[in-house]
C-alpha positions as CSV (number, residue, x, y, z in Angstrom):
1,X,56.2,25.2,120.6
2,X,57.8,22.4,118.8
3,X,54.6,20.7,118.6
4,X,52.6,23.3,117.3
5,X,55.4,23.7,114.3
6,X,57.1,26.8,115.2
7,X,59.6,27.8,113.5
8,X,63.2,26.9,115.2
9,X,64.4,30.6,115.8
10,X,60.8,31.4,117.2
11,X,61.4,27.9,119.9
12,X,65.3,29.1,119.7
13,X,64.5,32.5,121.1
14,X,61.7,31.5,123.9
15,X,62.5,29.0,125.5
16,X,66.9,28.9,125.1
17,X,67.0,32.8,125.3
18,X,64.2,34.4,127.5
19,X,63.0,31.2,128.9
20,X,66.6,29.6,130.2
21,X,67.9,32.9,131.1
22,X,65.2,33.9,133.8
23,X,65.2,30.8,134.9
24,X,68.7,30.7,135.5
25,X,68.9,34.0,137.3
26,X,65.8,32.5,139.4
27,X,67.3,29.5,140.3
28,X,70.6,31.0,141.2
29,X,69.4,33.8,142.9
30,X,66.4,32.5,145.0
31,X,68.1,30.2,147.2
32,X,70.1,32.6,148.6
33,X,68.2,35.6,148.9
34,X,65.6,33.1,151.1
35,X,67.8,32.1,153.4
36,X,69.6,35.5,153.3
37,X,66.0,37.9,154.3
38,X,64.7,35.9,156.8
39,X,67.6,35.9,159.0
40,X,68.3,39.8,158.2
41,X,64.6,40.4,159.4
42,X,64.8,38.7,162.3
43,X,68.3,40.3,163.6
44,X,66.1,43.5,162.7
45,X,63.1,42.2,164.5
46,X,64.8,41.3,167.7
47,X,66.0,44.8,167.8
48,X,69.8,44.4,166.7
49,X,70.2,46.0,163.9
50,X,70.0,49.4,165.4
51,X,73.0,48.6,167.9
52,X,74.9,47.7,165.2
53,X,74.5,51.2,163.0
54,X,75.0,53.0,166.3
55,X,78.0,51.6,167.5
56,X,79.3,51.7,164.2
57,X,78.3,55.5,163.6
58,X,81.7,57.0,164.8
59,X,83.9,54.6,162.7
60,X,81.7,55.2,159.9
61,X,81.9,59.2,159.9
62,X,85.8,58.9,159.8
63,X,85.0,58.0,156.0
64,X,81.9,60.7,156.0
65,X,79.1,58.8,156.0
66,X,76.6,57.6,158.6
67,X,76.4,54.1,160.4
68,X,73.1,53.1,159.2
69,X,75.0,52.5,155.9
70,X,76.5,49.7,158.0
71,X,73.1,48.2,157.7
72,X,72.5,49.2,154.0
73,X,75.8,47.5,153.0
74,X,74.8,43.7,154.7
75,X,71.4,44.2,153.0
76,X,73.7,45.0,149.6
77,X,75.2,41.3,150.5
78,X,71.7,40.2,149.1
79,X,70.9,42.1,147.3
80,X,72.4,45.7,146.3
81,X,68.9,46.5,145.0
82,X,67.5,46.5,147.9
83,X,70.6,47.9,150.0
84,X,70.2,50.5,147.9
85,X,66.4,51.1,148.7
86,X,67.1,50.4,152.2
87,X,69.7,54.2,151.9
88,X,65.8,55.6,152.5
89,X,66.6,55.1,156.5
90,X,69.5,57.6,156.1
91,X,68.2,60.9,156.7
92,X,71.0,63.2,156.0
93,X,70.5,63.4,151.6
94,X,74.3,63.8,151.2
95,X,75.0,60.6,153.5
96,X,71.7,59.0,152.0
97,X,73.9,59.4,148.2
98,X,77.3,58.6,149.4
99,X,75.8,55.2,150.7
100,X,73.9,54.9,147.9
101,X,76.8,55.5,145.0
102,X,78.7,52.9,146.5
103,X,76.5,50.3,147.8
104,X,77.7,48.0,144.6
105,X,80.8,47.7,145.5
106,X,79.7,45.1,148.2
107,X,79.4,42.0,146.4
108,X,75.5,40.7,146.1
109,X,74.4,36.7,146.1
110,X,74.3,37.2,142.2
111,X,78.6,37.4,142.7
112,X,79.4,34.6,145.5
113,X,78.8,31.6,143.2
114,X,81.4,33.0,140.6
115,X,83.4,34.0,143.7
116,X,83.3,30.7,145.3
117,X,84.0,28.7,142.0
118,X,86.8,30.7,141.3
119,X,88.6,29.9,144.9
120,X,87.6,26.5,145.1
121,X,89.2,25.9,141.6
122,X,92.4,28.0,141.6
123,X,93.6,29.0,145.2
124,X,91.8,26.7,147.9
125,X,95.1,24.4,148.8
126,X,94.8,20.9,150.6
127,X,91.7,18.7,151.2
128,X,88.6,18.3,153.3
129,X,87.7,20.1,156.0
130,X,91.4,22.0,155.6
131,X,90.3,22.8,151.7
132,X,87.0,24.4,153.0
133,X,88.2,26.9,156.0
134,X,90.5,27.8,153.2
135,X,88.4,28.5,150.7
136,X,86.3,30.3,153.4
137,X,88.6,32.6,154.7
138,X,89.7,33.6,151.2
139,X,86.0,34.4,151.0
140,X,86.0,36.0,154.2
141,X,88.8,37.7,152.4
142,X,87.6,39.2,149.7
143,X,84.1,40.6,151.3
144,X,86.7,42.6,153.8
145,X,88.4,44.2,151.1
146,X,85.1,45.1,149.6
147,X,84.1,46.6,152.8
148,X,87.2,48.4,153.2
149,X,87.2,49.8,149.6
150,X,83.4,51.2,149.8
151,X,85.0,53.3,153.0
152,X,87.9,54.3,150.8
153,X,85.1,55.1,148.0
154,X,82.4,57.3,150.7
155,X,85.7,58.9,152.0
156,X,86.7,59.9,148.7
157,X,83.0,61.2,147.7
158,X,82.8,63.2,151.0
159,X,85.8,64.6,150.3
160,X,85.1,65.6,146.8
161,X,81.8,65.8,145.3
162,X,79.3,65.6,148.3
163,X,81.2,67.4,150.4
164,X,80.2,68.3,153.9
165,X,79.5,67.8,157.8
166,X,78.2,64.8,159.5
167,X,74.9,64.7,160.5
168,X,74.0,64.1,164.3
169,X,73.2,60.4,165.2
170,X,69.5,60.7,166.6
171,X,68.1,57.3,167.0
172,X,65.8,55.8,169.6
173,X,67.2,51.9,170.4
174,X,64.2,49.6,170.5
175,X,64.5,46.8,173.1
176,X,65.8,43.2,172.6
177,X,62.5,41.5,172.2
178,X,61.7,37.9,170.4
179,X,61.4,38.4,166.8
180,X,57.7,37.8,165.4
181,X,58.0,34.8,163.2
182,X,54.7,35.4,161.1
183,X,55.6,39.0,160.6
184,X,59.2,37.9,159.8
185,X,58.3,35.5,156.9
186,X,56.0,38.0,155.4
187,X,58.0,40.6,155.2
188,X,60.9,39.0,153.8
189,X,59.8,35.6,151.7
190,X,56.6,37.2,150.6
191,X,57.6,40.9,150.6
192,X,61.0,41.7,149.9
193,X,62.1,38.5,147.9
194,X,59.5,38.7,145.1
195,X,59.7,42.5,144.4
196,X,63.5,42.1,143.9
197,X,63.4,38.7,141.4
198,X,60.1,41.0,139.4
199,X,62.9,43.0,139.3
200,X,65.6,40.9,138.2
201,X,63.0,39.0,135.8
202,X,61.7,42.2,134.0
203,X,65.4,43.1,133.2
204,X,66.9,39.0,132.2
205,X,64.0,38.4,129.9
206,X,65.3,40.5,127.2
207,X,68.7,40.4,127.8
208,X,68.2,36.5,127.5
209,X,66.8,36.8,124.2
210,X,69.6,39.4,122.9
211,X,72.4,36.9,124.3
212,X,70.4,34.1,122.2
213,X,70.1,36.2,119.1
214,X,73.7,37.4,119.3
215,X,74.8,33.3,120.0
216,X,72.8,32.1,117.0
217,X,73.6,35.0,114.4
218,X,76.3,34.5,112.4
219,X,78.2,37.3,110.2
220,X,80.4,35.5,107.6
221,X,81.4,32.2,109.5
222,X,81.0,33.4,113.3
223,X,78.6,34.4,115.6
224,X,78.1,38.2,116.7
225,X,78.9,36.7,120.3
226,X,82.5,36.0,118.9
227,X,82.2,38.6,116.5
228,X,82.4,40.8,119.8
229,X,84.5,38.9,121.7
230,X,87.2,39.3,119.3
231,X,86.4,43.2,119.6
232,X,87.5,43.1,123.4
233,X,90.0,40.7,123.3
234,X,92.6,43.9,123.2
235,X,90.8,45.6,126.2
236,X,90.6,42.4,127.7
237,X,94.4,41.5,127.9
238,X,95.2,44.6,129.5
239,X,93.1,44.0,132.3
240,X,94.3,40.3,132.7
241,X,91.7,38.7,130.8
242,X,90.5,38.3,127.3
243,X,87.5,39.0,124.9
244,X,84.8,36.3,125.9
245,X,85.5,37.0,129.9
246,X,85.1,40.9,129.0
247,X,82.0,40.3,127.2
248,X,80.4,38.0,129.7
249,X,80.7,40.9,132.1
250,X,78.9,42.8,130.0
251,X,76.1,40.6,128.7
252,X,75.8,39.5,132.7
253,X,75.1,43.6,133.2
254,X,71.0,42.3,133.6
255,X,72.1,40.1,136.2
256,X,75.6,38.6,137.5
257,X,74.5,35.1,137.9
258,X,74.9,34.7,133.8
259,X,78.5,35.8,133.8
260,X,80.2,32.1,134.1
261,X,78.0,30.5,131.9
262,X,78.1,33.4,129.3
263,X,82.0,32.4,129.2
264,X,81.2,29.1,129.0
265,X,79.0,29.5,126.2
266,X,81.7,31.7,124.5
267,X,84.1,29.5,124.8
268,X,82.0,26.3,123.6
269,X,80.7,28.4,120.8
270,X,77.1,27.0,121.8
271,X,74.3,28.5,121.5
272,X,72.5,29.1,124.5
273,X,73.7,29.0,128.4
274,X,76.2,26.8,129.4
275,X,76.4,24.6,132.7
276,X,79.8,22.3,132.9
277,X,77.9,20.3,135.6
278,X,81.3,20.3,138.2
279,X,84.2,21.9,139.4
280,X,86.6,19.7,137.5
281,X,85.0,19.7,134.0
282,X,84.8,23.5,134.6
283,X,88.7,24.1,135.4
284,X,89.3,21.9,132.7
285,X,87.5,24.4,130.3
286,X,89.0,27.3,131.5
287,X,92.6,25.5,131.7
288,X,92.1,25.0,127.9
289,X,91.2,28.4,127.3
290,X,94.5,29.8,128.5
291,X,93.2,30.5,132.3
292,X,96.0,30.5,134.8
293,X,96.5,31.8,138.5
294,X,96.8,35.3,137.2
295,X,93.6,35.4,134.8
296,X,91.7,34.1,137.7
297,X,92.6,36.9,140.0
298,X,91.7,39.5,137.7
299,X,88.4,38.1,137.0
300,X,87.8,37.8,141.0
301,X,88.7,41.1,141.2
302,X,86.7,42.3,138.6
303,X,83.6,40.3,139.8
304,X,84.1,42.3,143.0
305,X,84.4,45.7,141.2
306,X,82.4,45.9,138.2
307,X,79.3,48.6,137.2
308,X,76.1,47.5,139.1
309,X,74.0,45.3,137.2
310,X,71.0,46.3,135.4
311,X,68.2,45.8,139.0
312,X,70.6,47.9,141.1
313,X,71.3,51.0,138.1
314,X,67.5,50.9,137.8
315,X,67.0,51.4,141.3
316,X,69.5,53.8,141.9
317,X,67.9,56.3,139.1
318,X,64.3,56.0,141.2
319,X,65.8,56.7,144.3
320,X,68.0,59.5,143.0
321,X,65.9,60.6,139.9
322,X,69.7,61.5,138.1
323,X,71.3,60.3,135.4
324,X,74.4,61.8,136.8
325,X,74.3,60.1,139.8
326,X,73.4,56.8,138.3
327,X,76.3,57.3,135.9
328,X,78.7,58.8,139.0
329,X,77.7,54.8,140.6
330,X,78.4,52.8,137.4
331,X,81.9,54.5,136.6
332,X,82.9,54.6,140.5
333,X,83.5,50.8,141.1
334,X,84.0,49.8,137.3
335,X,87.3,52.5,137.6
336,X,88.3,50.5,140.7
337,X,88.4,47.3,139.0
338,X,90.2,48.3,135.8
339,X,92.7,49.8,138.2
340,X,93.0,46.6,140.0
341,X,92.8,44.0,137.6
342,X,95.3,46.5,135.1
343,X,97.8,46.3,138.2
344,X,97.7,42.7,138.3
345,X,98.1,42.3,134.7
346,X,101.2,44.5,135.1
347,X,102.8,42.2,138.4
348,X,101.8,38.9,136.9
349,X,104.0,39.8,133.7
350,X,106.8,40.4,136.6
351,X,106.5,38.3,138.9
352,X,105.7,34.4,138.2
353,X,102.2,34.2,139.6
């Protein structure tokens, strides 16, 4: 483009706003989701999978749903996309929604590199191997109270709008047999792995060229990026944060991988998607920009429990064909993490976090 003479906001808006952004949400969120569906299809393949949803069944109906969304929520761990296409293997419809509505509230691979960041920088403690089992189990941490807040959430639906009786547990356990590795690799690198980044891709290209427009348009002396960042900063303080964190959340609503380097690019003022290169230079941004202790749990908490991003609320309106329900599963865990993060606002101002 810049050979041929275009003009800069035509090269501006290709290849930093469309271009950069799919190929960030690509590069981020391909690794992962091909290590993650392989070994998912071959648990599946060897016959596993069903003996887990079964002996889970009677712990799942305690919080009224069925224990094949056992299997729905790991699949949600790469992809809530796809764990909500895989609610299709729950036969009961009211069981099949309930999974369905709060399948985002498990985090997806889109989540884990803000999640990791985040306790590697502010709460892993020592050094070496000591640093990492930290910072795992703090992982490990988190991921259990998203589990244990999607049973509070299908409790709470059963109990309220989808009311009604468990369905009967009716399943046929295949035997333990060696998983197919052909069949495997088709099914997940060739199958299941392109049809969610088409996904992802169809949905980042134009929100990568509205974050570019709104990064290089300025009203007065600013940007419209800071422009609305200054909008949220009220909102933002009361849940713990402030206006460019609350607004990364939302221009990351295509895909979560965007939401750390749409702060970064906030709080740079630059024009286009940031990448601090390492941990240190990144704390030292955020240090700068007021983060402490406390900001960081709210944004952890809010990375955990935020509306679904653009892939999964697309999804969920196929599969339910209702803009109620789609709505029901954006408000459901984006109420969760206003409570949260509002309640840790309200302790860090008493208590010296």
């Amino acid at each position: 483009l810049h050979n041929l003479g275009a003009p800069w906001w035509l090269e501006g808006a290709v290849v930093d706003g469309i271009y950069r952004t799919v190929a960030w949400v690509v590069s981020v969120m391909l690794p992962p989701m091909a290590i993650f569906f392989p070994l998912f299809t071959l648990l599946e393949d060897a016959g596993y999978l069903p003996r887990v949803a079964f002996n889970l069944d009677h712990f799942f109906q305690r919080a009224g749903a069925h224990g094949r969304q056992a299997l729905t929520m790991c699949m949600g761990l790469g992809c809530n996309a796809c764990g909500v296409m895989g609610c299709r293997i729950i036969q009961s419809p009211r069981e099949r929604l309930i999974a369905i509505l709060t399948n985002a509230f498990v985090p997806c691979n889109g989540r884990f590199p803000t999640l990791i960041a985040l306790i590697s920088l502010f709460f892993a403690a020592g050094s070496g191997l000591w640093r990492s089992l930290g910072a795992a189990l703090l992982l490990m941490s988190c991921i259990v109270l998203a589990v244990a807040v999607t049973l509070w959430s299908s409790r709470l639906l059963s109990a309220t709008a989808l009311k009604g009786l468990p369905s009967a547990f009716s399943l046929e356990l295949p035997p333990y047999r060696l998983p197919r590795l052909g069949q495997v690799l088709v099914r997940s690198v060739l199958d299941r792995t392109p049809f969610v980044l088409g996904r992802a891709v169809t949905v980042a290209a134009p929100a990568g060229l509205v974050i570019w427009a709104a990064a290089n348009i300025t009203v007065g002396e600013q940007s419209i990026l800071l422009h609305l960042a200054g909008l949220l900063e009220g909102p933002g303080r009361l849940l713990g944060m402030d206006g460019v964190i609350l607004l990364a959340f939302l221009l990351g609503f295509p895909a979560n991988e965007i939401v750390m380097p749409c702060i970064l690019m906030g709080y740079l003022s630059a024009g286009t998607l940031v990448d601090c290169g390492s941990l240190p230079q990144l704390r030292a941004v955020l240090t700068a920009n007021g983060w402490t202790a406390a900001t960081a749990v709210s944004v952890l908490l809010f990375t955990l429990f935020h509306f679904p991003c653009g892939t999964t609320c697309l999804t969920i309106w196929r599969e339910t064909r209702s803009l109620r329900w789609t709505a029901l599963a954006v408000a459901l865990p984006l109420a969760v993490g206003v409570a949260l993060c509002g309640a840790v606002h309200l302790l860090s101002g008493l208590l010296p976090l």
